[in-house]
C-alpha positions in Angstrom: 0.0 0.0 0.0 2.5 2.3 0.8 5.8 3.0 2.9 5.2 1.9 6.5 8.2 3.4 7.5 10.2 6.5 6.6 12.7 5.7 4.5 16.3 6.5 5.5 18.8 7.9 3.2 22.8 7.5 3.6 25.9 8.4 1.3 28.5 5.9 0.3 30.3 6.8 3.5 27.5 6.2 5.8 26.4 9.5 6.9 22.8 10.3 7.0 21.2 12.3 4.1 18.7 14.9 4.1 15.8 14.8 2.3 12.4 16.0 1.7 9.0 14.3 0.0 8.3 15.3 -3.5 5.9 13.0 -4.3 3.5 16.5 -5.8 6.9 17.1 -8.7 5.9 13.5 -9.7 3.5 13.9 -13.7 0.5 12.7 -13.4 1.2 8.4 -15.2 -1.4 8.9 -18.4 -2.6 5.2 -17.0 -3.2 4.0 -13.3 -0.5 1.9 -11.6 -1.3 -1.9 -11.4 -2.7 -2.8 -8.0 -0.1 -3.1 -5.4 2.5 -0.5 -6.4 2.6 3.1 -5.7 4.9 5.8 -6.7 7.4 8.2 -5.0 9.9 10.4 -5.2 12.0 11.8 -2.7 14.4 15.4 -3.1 17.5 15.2 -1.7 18.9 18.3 0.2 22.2 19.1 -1.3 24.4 17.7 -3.8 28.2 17.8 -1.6 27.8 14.1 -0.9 29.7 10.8 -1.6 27.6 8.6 -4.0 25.8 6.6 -4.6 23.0 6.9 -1.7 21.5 4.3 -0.2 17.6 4.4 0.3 16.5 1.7 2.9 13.0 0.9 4.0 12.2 -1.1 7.4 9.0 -1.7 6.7 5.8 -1.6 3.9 2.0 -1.4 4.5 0.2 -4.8 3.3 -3.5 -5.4 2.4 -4.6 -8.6 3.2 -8.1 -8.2 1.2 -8.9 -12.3 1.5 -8.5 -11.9 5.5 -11.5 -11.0 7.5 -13.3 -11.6 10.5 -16.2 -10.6 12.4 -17.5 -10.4 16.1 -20.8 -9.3 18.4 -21.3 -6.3 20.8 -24.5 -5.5 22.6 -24.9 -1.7 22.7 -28.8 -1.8 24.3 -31.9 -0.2 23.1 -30.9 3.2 23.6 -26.7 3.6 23.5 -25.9 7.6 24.2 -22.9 9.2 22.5 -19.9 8.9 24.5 -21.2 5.3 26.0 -18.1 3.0 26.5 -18.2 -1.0 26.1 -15.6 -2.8 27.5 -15.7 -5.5 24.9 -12.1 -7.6 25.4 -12.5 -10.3 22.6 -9.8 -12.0 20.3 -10.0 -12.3 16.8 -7.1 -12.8 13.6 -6.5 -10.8 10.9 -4.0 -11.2 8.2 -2.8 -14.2 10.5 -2.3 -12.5 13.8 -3.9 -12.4 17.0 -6.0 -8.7 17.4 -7.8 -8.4 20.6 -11.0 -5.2 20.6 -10.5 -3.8 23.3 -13.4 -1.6 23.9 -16.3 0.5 21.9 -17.5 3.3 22.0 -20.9 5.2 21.0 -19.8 8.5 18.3 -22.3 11.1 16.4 -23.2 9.1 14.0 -21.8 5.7 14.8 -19.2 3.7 16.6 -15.4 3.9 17.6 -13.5 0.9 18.3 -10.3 0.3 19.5 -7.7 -2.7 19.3 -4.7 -4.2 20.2 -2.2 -6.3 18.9 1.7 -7.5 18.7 1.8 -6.7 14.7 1.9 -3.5 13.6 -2.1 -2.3 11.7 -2.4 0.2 10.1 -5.9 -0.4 10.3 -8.9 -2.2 8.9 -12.3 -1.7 7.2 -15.2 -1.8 9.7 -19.0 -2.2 8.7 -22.1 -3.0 10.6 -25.0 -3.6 8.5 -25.5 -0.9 5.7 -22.9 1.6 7.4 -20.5 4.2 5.0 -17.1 2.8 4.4 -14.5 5.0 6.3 -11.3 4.7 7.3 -9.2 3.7 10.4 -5.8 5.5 12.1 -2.7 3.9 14.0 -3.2 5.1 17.4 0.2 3.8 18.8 2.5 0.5 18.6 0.0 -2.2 19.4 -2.8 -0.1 19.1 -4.9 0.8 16.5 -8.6 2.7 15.7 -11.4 2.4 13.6 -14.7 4.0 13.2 -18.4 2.8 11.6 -20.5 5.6 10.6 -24.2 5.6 9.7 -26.2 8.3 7.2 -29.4 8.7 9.1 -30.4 6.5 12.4 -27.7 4.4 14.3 -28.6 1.4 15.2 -28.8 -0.1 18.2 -28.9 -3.7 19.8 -27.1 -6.8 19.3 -24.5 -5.7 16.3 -22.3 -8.0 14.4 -19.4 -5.9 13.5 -17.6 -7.3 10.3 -13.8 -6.8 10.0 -11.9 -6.6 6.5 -8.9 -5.4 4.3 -6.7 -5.2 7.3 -3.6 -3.0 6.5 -0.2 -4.1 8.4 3.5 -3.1 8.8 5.2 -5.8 7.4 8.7 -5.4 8.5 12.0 -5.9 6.0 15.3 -4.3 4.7 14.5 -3.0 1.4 17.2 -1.0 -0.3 17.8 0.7 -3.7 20.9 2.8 -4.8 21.6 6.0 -6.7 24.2 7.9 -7.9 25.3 10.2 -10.6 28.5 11.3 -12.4 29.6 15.1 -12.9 27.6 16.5 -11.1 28.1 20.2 -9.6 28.8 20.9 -6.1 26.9 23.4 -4.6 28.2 25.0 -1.8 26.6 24.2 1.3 25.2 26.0 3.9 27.4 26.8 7.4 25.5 24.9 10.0 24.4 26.1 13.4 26.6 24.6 16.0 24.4 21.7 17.7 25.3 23.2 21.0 23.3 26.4 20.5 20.2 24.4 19.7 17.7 24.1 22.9 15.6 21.4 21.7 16.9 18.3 19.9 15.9 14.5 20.2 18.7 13.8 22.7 17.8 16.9 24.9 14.5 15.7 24.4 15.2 12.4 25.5 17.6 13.2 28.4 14.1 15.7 29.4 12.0 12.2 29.3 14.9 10.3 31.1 14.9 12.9 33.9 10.7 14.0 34.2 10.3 17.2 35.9 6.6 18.7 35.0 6.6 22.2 34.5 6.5 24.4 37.9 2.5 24.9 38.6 2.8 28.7 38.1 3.8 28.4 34.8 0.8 27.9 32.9 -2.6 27.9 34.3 -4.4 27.2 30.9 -3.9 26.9 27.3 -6.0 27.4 24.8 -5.3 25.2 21.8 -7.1 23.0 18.8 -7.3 19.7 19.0 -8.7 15.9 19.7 -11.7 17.2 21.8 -11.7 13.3 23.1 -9.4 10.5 23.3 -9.9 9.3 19.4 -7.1 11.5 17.3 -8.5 10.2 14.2 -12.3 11.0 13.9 -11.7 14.8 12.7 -15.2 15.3 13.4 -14.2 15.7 16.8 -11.9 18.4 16.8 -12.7 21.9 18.0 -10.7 24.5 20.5 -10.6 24.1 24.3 -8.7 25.4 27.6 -7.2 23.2 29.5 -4.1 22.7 32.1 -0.2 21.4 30.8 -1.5 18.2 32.7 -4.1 18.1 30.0 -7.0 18.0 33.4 -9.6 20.9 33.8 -10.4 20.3 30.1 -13.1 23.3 29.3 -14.2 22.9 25.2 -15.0 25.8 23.9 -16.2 25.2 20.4 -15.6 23.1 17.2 -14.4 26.3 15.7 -10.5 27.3 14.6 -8.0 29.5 15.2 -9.2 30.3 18.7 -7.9 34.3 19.9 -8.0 35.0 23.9 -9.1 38.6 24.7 -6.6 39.8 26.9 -8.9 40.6 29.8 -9.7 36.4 29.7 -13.4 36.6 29.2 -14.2 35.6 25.6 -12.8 33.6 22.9 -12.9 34.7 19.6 -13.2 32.0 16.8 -13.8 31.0 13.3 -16.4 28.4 12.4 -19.8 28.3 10.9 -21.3 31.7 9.5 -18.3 33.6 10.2 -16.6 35.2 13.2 -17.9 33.9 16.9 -17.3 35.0 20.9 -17.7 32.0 23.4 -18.3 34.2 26.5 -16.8 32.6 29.7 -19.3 34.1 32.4 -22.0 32.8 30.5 -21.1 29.9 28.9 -22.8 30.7 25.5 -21.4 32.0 22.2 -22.7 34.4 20.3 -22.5 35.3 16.2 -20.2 38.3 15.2 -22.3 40.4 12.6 -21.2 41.6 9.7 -18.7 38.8 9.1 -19.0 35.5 7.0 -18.3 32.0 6.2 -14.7 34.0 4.2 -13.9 35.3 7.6 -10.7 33.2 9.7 -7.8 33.6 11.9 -9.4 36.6 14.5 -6.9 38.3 16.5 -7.7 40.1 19.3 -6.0 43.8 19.8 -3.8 44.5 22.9 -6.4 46.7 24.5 -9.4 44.2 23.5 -11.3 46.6 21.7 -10.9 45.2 18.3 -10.7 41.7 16.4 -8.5 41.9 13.0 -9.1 39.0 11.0 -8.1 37.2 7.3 -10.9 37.7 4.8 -10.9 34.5 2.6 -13.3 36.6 -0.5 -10.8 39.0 -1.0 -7.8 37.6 0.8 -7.3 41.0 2.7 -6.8 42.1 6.1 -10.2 43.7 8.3 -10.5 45.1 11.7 -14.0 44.8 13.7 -15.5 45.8 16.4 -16.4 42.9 18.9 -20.0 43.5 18.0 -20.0 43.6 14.9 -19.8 47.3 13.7 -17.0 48.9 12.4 -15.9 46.5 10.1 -12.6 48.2 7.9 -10.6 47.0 5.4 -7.1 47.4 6.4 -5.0 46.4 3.1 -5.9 45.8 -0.2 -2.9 43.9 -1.7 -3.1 41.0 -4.4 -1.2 38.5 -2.6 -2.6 35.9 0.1 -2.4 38.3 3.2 -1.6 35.4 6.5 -2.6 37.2 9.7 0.1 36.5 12.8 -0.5 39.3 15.4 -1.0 42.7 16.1 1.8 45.0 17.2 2.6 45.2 20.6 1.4 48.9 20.3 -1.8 48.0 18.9 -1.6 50.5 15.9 -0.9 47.7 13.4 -0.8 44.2 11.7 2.1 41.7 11.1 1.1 39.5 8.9 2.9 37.0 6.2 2.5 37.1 2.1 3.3 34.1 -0.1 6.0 35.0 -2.4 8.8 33.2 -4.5 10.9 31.1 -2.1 8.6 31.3 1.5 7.1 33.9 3.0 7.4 37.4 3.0 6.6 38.8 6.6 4.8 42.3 6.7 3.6 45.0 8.9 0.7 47.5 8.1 0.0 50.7 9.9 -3.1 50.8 10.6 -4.0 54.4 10.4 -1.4 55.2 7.0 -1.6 51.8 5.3 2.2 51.9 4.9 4.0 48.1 4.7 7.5 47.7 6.5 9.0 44.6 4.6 11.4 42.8 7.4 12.6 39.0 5.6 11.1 36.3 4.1 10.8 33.1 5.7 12.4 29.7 4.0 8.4 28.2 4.8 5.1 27.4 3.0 3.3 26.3 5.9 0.4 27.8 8.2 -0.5 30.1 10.4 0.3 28.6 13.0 4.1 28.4 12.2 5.1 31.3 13.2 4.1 33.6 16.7 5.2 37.5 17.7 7.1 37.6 21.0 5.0 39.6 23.8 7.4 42.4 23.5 6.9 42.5 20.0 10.5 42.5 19.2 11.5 38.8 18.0 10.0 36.2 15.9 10.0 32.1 16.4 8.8 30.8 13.0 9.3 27.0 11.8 11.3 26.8 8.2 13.1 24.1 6.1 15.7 25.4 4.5 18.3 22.5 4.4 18.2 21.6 7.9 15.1 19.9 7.6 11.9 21.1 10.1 13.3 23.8 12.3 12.2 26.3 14.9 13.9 29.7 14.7 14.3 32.7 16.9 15.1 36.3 15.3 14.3 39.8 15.6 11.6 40.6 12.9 14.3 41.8 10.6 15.5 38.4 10.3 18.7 39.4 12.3 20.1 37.7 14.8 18.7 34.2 14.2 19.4 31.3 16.4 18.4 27.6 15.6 15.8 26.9 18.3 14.8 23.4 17.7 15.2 20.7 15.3 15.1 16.9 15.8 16.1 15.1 12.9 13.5 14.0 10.5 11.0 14.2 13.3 8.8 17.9 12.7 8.6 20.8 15.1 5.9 23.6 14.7 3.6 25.8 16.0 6.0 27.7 18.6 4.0 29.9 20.9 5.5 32.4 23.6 4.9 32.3 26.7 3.3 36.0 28.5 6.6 36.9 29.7 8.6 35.6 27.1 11.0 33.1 28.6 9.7 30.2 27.3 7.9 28.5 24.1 5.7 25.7 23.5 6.6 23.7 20.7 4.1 21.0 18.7 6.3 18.1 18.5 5.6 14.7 16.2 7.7 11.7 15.8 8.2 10.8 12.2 9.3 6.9 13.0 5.9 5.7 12.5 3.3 6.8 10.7 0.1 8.5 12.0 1.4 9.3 15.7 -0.1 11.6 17.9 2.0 14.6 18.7 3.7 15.4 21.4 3.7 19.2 23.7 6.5 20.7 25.1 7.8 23.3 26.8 11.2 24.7 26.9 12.8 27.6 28.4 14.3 30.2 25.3 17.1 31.7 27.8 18.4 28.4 29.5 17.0 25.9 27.6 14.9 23.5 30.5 12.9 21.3 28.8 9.4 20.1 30.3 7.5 17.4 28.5 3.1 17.7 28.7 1.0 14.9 27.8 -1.3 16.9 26.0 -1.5 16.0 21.9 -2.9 19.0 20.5 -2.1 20.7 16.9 -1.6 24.0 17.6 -1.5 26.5 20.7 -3.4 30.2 20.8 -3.2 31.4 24.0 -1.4 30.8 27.3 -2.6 32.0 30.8 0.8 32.3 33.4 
């Protein structure tokens, strides 16, 4: 089916190789590939190596499509979403013992989790006439798959059949390539090791030596992510607060790009008809006027008397009033205006334009309309990537480059830049600061295997201290110290 593994890439002298996917560079094949191949391509970083490379894959995904097998769970006459079954029974698939663990009662169907020694990828769940979806490795051992249901879910005695499982099977596939003449690029000066905070061995030495974050640190965060224990159903993400301990969990809304307002009582939001405030005190959320389905990415001023947002019609930057009035257009360019943040004064926008090679980050005053140009970043990723220091004088943005994923600290010039983070072929992103601005949470997601959850951390900008959450969330917005 595909790679199980990533594949590593070394030279002729045995030193690991960068590289980065370019399966999108590959043309379109004017027929379909026979059943049971699948193409690739890979772009190797560089050209100063010893050839030929060595590509070596640990491990495929199989189908077994003749394996199947089926088995009974009794969810009553009337099962309420969120209702758990402890099922515990053993079945095979593809030849290997799989034990379902538990179910449990979704939206619009059923979640169920299993266990075994092999490595699935998955399998194909249905119950009676339910949609064909897909499943998610949840961890080693562990995978998860969902039945949903168009209209009624039933209820009962259900006989769940199992199919198509999908597993890691495990092997040392190689392939080599080299070429003759070709020119050598000079490459870039790397940043010593020793000047980067967060790595996989200072993460590691972190996990070796636990020390959870001191309690004063941060009292909440508000983030997007798994509103419930299944990372896969994406039905069921949406923005909450919660502790670094990942208790106190308060959701919010199955809205994005979630903006604190700096006194702490409402939550500004994209999702549905446009711009939204949850409301704290009362618990309810409310409909912004004058803003639309185009609307995303509000960001609430310094003083809390405005919300600038991203208009997706005419890809330009707005202000507005919290409710509703005022609504002002604050540039009319012809590029893809990304909101980041306000200045720290409040009198204008930073915000980030696609351009040739990254992109290009950008402040607007809001009263003259005049753009300061500072650098363009080495990135073509989201919002998200990149967060405005409290002060408003430095930048941590995530970028490529040749080093592979990367967080970077600079002032918003681009001088003075320091290599923050970067753990080998494992991604970093979504940095956000912390109020005072010691410290940054980083988004963190093993590579090794596919599909894993990610990983939070925190780590301290000025010496470096390293504290490991267990939250798995995809992106921070706000952080109460």
């Amino acid at each position: 089916m595909d790679f199980s593994t990533f594949p590593i890439f070394t030279d002729a002298d045995g030193q690991d190789v960068i590289y980065d996917f370019a399966n999108f560079q590959l043309d379109q094949p004017a027929e379909l590939p026979p059943v049971g191949s699948f193409p690739w391509a890979f772009e190797i970083i560089g050209k100063d190596h010893a050839y030929p490379l060595t590509m070596t894959v640990s491990a495929v995904a199989a189908q077994y499509s003749e394996s199947s097998a089926s088995f009974e769970f009794d969810a009553g006459p009337n099962p309420q979403e969120g209702q758990v079954w402890d099922l515990n029974q053993d079945i095979e698939l593809a030849g290997f013992p799989v034990r379902v663990v538990k179910a449990i009662r979704t939206a619009d169907g059923y979640s169920f989790d299993f266990e075994s020694a092999a490595m699935f990828h998955g399998v194909s769940l249905t119950i009676g006439n339910s949609l064909p979806v897909g499943s998610g490795l949840g961890d080693p051992g562990h995978f998860i798959s969902v039945v949903r249901f168009e209209g009624e879910v039933p209820s009962g005695k259900l006989t769940v059949q199992a199919s198509n499982p999908v597993v890691a099977v495990s092997g040392n596939w190689q392939i080599q390539w080299g070429v003759e003449n070709l020119p050598i690029e000079e490459s870039p000066t790397p940043v010593a090791a020793d000047q980067t905070c967060l790595t996989r061995d200072s993460w590691q030495a972190a996990l070796d030596n636990y020390q959870p974050a001191p309690a004063d640190l941060a009292k909440k965060l508000l983030v997007y992510g798994a509103l419930g224990d299944n990372y896969y159903d994406y039905d069921n993400y949406g923005s909450f607060m919660t502790s670094t301990d990942g208790k106190d969990k308060q959701i919010i809304s199955q809205g994005v790009y979630p903006s604190l307002s700096p006194d702490g009582r409402y939550v500004a939001f994209a999702w549905g008809e446009g711009l939204n405030l949850f409301d704290f005190a009362s618990g309810g959320q409310i409909h912004i006027p004058n803003t639309t389905t185009d609307d995303n990415v509000p960001v609430w001023s310094p003083d809390g008397t405005k919300i600038a947002f991203s208009s997706g019609s005419d890809l330009n930057l707005y202000t507005i009033n919290p409710d509703g009035s005022g609504r002002t257009r604050v540039i009319n360019e012809n590029g893809d205006e990304q909101l980041v943040d306000w200045t720290s004064d409040g009198t204008g926008l930073i915000y980030g334009v696609n351009v040739e090679g990254g992109i290009s980050l950008r402040k607007v005053e809001i009263a003259s309309g005049a753009v300061t140009d500072f650098f363009i970043i080495p990135n073509h990723r989201a919002y998200e990537d990149f967060a405005i220091s409290p002060d408003g004088n430095r930048i941590a943005y995530h970028a490529r480059e040749n080093l592979q994923d990367a967080i970077y600290i600079s002032n918003l010039d681009g001088s003075n830049r320091r290599l923050f983070a970067q753990m080998g072929n494992w991604i970093v992103t979504a940095p956000f600061w912390s109020p005072d601005g010691n410290w940054l949470i980083i988004v963190m997601r093993s590579t090794d295997l596919p599909d894993r959850p990610t990983e939070l951390m925190l780590v301290n900008v000025n010496d470096c201290r390293i504290h490991p959450t267990p939250l798995s969330v995809e992106a921070i917005y706000g952080w109460i110290q």
